[in-house]
C-alpha positions in Angstrom: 0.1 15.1 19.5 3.9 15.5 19.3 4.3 12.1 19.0 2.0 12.4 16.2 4.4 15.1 14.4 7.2 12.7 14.6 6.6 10.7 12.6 5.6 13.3 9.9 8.6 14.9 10.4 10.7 11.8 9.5 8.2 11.4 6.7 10.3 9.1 5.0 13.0 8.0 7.2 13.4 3.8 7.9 16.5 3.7 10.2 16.1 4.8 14.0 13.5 3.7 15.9 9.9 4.9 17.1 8.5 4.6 20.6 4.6 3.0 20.9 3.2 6.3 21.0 4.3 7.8 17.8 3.5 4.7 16.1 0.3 3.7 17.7 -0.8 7.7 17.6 -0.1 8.0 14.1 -2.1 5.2 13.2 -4.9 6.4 15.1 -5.7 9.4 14.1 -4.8 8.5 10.3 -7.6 5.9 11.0 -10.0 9.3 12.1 -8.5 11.2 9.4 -9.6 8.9 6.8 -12.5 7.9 7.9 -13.3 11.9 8.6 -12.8 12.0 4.6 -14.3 8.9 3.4 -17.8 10.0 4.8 -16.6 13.4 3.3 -16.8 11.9 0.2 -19.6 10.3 0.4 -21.3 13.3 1.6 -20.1 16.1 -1.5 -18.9 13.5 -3.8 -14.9 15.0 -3.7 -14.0 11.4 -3.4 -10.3 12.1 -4.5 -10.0 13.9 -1.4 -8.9 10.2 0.2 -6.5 8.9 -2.3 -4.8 12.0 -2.2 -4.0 11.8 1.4 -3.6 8.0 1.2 -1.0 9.1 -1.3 0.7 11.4 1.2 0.5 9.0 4.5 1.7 5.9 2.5 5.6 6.2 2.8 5.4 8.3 6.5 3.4 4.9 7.5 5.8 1.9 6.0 8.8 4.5 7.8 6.8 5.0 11.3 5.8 0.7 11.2 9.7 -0.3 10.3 11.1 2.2 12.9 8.5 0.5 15.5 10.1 -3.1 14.8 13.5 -1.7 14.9 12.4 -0.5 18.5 11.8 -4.2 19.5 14.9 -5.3 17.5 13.3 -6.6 14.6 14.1 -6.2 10.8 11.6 -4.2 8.8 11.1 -7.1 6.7 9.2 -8.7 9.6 6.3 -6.3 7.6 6.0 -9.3 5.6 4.0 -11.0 8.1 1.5 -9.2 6.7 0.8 -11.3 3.7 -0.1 -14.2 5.7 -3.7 -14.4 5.9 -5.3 -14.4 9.3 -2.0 -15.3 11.9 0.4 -13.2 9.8 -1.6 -9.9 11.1 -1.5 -11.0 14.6 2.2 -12.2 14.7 2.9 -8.5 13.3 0.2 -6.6 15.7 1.8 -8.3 18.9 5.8 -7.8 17.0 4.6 -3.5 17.1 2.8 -3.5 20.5 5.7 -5.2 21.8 7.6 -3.1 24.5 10.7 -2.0 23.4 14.4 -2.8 23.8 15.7 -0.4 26.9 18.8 1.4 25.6 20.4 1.4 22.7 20.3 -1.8 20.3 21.9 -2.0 16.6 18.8 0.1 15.2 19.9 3.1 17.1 19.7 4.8 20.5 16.3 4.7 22.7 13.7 7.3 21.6 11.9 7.3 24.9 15.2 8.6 26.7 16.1 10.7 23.3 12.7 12.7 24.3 
């Protein structure tokens, strides 16, 4: 969970880097928490609900995805792989489960030995 926090806590922060937990974490239980609200919806029709907190998670989750490259020594523009249909999503899912760079690198110190 405090991996979790992290990366709410640099809600909007794009330099440094982010261990595989906090990214991986965050994503997960944003996936619950949306889904949790979607079928919320559904269910008493306070739809808005949602695209309130997609609202609130969008910059916390471009900062925690371009923190996670920098942890592999990538360029956040490497979120570009993204618009490519079909192979860009899996070049960009294998670039963030990627282990990271041991030590420091040019994004910043490590944040596994930071913890």
């Amino acid at each position: 969970m405090e991996a979790y926090l992290e990366a709410w806590k640099k809600y909007a922060v794009f330099d440094g880097r982010a261990s595989r937990p906090e990214f991986w974490l965050f994503y997960l239980i944003n996936l619950v928490v949306t889904a949790a609200l979607a079928l919320f919806g559904v269910m008493t029709g306070l739809h808005f609900l949602l695209a309130i907190y997609d609202i609130a998670v969008f910059l916390p989750s471009w900062a925690v995805e371009v923190r996670r490259l920098h942890d592999t020594g990538r360029s956040g523009w490497n979120m570009l792989w993204a618009f490519l249909p079909v192979i860009g999503w899996i070049v960009l899912i294998v670039f963030l489960a990627e282990k990271g760079h041991a030590g420091q690198n040019q994004y910043g110190p490590d944040p596994r030995q930071a913890a």
